[in-house]
C-alpha positions as CSV (number, residue, x, y, z in Angstrom):
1,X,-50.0,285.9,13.0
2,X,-47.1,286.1,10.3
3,X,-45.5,284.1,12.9
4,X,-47.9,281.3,13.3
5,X,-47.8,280.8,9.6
6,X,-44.4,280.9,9.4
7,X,-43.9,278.0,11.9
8,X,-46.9,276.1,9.9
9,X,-45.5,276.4,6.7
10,X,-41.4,275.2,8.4
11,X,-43.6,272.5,10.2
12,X,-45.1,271.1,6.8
13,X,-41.2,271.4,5.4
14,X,-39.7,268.9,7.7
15,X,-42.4,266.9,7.9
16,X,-42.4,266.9,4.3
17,X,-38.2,266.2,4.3
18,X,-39.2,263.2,6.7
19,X,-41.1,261.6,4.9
20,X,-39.3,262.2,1.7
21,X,-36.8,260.2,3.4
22,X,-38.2,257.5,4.7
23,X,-39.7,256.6,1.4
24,X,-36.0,256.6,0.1
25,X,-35.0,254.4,2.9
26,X,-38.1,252.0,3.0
27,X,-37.2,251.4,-0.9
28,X,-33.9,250.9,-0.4
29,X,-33.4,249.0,3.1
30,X,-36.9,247.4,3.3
31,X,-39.4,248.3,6.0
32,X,-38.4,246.0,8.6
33,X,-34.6,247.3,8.3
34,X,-35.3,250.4,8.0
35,X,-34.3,252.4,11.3
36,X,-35.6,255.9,12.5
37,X,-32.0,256.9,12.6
38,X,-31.4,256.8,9.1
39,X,-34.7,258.3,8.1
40,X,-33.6,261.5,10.3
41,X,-29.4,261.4,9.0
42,X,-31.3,261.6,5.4
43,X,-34.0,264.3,6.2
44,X,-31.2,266.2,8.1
45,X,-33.6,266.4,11.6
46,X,-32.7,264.4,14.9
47,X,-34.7,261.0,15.8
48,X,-36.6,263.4,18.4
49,X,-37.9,265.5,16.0
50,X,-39.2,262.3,14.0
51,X,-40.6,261.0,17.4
52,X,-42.5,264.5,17.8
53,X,-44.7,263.6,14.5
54,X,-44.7,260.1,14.4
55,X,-45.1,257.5,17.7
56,X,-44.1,254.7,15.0
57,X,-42.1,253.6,11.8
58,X,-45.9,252.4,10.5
59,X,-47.1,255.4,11.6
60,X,-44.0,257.1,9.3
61,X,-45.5,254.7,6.6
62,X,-48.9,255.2,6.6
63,X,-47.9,258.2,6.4
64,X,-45.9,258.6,3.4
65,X,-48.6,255.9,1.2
66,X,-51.4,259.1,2.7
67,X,-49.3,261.7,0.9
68,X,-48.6,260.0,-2.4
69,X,-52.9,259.2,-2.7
70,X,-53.3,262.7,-2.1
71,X,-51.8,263.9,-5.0
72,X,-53.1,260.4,-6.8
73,X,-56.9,260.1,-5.9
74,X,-58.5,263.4,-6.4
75,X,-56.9,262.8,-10.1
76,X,-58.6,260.1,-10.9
77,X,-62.1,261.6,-9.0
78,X,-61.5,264.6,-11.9
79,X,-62.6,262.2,-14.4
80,X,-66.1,263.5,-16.1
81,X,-68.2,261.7,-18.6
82,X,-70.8,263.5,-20.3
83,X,-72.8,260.4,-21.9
84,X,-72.9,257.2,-22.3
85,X,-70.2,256.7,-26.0
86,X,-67.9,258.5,-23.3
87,X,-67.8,255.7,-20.6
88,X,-65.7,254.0,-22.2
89,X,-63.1,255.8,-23.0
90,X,-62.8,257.8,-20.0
91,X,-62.2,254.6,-18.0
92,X,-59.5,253.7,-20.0
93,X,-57.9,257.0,-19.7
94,X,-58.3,257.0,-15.6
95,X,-57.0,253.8,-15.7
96,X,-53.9,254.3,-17.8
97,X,-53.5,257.2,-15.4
98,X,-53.7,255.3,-12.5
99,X,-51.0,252.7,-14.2
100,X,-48.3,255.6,-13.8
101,X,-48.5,255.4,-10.1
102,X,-48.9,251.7,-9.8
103,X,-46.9,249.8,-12.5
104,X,-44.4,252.9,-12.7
105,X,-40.8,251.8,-11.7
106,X,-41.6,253.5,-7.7
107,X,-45.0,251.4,-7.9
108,X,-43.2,247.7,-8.3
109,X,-40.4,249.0,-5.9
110,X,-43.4,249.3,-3.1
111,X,-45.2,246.0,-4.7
112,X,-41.7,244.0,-3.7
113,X,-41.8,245.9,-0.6
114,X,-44.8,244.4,0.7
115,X,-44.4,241.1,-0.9
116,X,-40.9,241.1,0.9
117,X,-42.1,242.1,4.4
118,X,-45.9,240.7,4.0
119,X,-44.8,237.3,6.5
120,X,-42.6,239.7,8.9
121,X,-44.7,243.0,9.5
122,X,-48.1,242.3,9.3
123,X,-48.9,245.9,10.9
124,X,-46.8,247.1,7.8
125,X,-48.8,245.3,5.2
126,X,-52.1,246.2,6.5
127,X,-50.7,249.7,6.5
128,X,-50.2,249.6,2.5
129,X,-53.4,248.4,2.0
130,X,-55.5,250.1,3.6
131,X,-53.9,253.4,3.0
132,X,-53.1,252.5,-1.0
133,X,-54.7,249.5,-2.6
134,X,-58.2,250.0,-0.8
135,X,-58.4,253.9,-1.3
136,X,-57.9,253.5,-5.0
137,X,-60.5,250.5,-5.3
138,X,-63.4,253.7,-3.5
139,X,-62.0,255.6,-5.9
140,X,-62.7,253.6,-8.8
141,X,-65.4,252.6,-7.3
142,X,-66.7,256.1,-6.7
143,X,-66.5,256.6,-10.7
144,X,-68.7,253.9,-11.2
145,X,-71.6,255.1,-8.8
146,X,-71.7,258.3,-11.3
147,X,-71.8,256.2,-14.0
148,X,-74.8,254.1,-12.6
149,X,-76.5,257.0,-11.1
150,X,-75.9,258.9,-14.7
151,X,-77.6,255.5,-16.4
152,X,-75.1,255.0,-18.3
153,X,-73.8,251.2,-16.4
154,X,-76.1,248.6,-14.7
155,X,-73.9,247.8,-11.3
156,X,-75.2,246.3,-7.8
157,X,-72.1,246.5,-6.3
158,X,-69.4,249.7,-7.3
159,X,-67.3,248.6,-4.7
160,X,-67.1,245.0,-5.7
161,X,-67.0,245.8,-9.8
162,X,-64.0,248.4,-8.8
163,X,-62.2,245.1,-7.2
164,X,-62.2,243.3,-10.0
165,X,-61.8,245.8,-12.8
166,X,-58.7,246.2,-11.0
167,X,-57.5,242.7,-10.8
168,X,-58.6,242.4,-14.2
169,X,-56.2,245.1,-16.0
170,X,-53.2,245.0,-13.6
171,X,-52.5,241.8,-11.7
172,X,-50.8,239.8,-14.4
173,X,-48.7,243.0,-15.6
174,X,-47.9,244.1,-11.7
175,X,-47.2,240.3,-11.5
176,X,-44.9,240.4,-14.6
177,X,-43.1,242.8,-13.0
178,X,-42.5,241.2,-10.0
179,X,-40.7,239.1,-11.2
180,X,-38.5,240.6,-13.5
181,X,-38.3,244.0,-11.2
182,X,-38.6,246.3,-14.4
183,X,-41.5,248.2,-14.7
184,X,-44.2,247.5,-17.6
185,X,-44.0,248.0,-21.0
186,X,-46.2,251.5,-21.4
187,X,-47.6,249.7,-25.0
188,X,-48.3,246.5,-22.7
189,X,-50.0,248.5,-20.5
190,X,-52.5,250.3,-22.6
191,X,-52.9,247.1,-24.8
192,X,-54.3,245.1,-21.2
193,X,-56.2,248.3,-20.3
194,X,-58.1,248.4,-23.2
195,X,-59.1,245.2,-23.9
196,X,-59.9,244.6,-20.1
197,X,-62.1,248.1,-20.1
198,X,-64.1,246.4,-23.3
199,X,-64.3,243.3,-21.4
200,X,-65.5,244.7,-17.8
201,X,-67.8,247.1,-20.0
202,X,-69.7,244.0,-21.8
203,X,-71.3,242.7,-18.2
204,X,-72.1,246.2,-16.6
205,X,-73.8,247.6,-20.2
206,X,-77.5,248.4,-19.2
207,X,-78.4,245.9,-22.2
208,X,-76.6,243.4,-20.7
209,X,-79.3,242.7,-18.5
């Protein structure tokens, strides 16, 4: 049995040293670049042991995008609100959370990524948003149920209000830093989450209605 566990707990280490890599070398060679080869030189492991966890380099990537919203999601699920003067604030604290993933200098480095490969690796895109952007939008979207079902917001669709909260606070700042390739100013960012919270929070007020 000590055995078993053993060989569990060295499996989980190289895997873990893989994909450590290949998130280096996906940031630093693009995806389409990228080769298995230098994924395993970097993780210290041979291509076959690569090939004996993954079938695919989007497999590798999916991969590595499932890992980091497993330490990111059930963070922002944490996120408790005890009555309705707490809505507020709460949300803008989950979402300045949320900004240190996303706008954070690693979070525009994977934003270029995909903007850079989006016309050559479609498989590769779809990967990234369906692994990243989508599961955070359920998660916000999750938050908001809670807050309906609580009373405490008036919202047919979480899923849909979650979308466009979203857009609302980090599009033009994720933009921003597109183009420059710097990440965002941290008193930018809590200045757009803010004001786009009291924004969002003015149409989905149960008085609103």
């Amino acid at each position: 049995m000590a055995g078993a566990r053993k060989t569990r707990r060295e499996e989980g280490e190289v895997r873990g040293a893989i994909l450590g890599a290949a998130t280096t070398v996906f940031m630093t060679e693009g995806f389409s670049a990228a080769n298995v080869g230098a994924i395993a030189k970097l993780a210290g492991v041979s291509t076959k042991t690569i090939y004996r966890f993954f079938e695919t380099k989007t497999e590798i990537l999916t991969a590595v995008i499932t890992s980091y919203m497993e330490v990111m999601l059930p963070g922002l699920d944490a996120y408790e609100v005890t009555g309705p003067d707490g809505v507020e604030p709460t949300l803008v604290r989950m979402l300045l959370e949320l900004s240190q993933y996303g706008l954070s200098a690693n979070g525009v480095a994977a934003e270029r990524l995909a903007v850079t490969e989006v016309m050559r690796v479609p498989d590769m895109i779809a990967a990234y948003y369906r692994e990243g952007h989508e599961q955070v939008i359920k998660a916000v979207a999750r938050w908001l149920k809670r807050q309906v079902d609580a009373g405490y917001l008036a919202i047919d669709d979480p899923q849909i209000a979650a979308a466009m909260l979203i857009s609302m606070v980090f599009a033009d700042l994720s933009r921003a830093s597109l183009v420059s390739g710097e990440a965002a100013d941290p008193a930018e960012i809590d200045r757009w989450i803010t004001a786009g919270v009291a924004i969002f929070l003015r149409g989905v007020a149960l008085d609103h209605r």
